[in-house]
C-alpha positions as CSV (number, residue, x, y, z in Angstrom):
1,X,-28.9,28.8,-34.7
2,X,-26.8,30.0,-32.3
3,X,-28.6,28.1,-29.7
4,X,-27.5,24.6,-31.5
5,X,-23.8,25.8,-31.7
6,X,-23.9,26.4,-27.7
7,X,-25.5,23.2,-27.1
8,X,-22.8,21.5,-29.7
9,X,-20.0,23.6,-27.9
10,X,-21.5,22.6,-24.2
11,X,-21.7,18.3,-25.1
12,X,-18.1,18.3,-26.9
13,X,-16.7,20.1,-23.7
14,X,-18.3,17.5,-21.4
15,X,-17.1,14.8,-23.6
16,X,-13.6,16.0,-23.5
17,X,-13.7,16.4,-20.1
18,X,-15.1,12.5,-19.4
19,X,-12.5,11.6,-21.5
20,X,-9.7,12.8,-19.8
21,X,-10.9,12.0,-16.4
22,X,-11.8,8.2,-17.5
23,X,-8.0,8.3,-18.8
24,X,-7.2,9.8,-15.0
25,X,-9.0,6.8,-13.4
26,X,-7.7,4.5,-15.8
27,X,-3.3,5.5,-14.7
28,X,-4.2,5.6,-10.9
29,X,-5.9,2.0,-11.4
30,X,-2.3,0.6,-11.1
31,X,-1.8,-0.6,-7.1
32,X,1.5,1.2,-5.8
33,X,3.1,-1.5,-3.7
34,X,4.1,-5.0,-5.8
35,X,5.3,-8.3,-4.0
36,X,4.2,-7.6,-0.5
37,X,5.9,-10.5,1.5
38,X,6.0,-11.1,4.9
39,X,9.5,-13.2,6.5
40,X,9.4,-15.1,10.2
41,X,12.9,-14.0,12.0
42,X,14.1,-14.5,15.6
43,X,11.3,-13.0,17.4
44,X,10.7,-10.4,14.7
45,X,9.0,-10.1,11.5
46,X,10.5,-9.0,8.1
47,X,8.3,-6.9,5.6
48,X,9.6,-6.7,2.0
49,X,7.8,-5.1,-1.2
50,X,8.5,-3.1,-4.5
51,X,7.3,0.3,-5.3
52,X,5.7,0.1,-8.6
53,X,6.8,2.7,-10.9
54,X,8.6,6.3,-9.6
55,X,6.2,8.4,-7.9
56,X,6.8,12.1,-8.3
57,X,5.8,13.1,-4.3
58,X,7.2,11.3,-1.8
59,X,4.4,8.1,-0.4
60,X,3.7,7.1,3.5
61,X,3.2,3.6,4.2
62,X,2.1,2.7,7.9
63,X,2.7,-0.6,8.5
64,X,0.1,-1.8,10.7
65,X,-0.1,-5.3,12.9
66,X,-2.9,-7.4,14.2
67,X,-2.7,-10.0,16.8
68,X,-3.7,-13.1,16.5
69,X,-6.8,-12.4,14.3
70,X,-6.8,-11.6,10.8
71,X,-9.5,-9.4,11.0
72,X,-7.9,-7.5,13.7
73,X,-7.6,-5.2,15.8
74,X,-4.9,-3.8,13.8
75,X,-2.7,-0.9,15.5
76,X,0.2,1.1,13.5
77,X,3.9,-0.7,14.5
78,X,5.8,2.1,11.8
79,X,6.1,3.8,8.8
80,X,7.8,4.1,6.1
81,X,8.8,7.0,3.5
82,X,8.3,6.2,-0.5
83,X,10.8,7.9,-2.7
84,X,11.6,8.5,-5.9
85,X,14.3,6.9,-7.6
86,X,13.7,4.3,-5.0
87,X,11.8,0.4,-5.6
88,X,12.6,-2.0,-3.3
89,X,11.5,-1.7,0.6
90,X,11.5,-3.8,4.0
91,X,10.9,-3.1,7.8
92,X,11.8,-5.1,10.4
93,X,9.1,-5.3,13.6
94,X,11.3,-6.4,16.6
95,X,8.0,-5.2,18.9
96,X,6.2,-9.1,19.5
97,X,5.2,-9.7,22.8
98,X,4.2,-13.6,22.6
99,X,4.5,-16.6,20.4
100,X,1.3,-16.6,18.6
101,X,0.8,-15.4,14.8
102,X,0.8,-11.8,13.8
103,X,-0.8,-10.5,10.4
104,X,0.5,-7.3,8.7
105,X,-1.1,-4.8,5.9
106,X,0.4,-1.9,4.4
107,X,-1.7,1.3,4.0
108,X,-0.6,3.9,1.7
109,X,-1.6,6.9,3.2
110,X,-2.2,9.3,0.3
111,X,-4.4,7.5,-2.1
112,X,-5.6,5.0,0.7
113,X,-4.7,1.6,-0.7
114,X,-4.3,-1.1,1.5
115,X,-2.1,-4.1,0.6
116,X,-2.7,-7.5,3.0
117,X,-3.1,-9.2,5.6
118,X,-0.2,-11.6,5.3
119,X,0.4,-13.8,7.9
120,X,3.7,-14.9,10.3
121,X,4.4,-16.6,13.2
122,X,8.3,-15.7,14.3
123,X,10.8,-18.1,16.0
124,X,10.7,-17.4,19.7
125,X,13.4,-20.3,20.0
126,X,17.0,-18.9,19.8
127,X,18.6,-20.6,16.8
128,X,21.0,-23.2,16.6
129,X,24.2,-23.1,16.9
């Protein structure tokens, strides 16, 4: 008898626990960064998304840049802090080189998601006047 009430205690414990870990996976299912957009400027790329929700630590997102090709090499052009009590972003990459088309992801460093690669190709002509 006591045997069976161990074994009873043992499978509700282990059921409990996948429960509460399925509900775990389920909240962190949610991506962190929302409209991810990438604006052509004067020889410089604007970045521009929403933080969904309020976070309770702070979040790191590198903003990293390929060259030409979408599949990359992509290297890390800056980063920026995620904060609560804060939603909307943007980072302006002033760092091109040539006229050619750049693609940008984000990378959140803490949970590892990766938004991208959106694509730009900035004015290299100065504007009109």
């Amino acid at each position: 008898m006591k045997i069976r009430i161990t074994l009873f205690c043992i499978f509700s414990i282990l059921i409990i626990a996948l429960l509460f870990n399925f509900e775990a996976l389920s909240q962190e299912a949610e991506p962190t960064i929302t409209e991810f957009k990438v604006q052509a400027m004067y020889r410089a790329a604007k970045l521009i998304w929403k933080a969904k929700g309020d976070p309770k630590n702070a979040l790191t997102v590198q903003i990293l840049r390929a060259d030409t090709f979408e599949a990359g090499p992509y290297k890390e052009v800056g980063r920026v802090n995620i904060i609560p009590g804060k939603s909307a972003y943007e980072y302006i990459d002033k760092t091109m080189g040539a006229e050619s088309k750049y693609y940008y992801k984000l990378i959140v460093k803490e949970n590892n998601e990766s938004f991208g690669p959106l694509p730009t190709r900035p004015y290299f002509s100065p504007p009109a006047t």
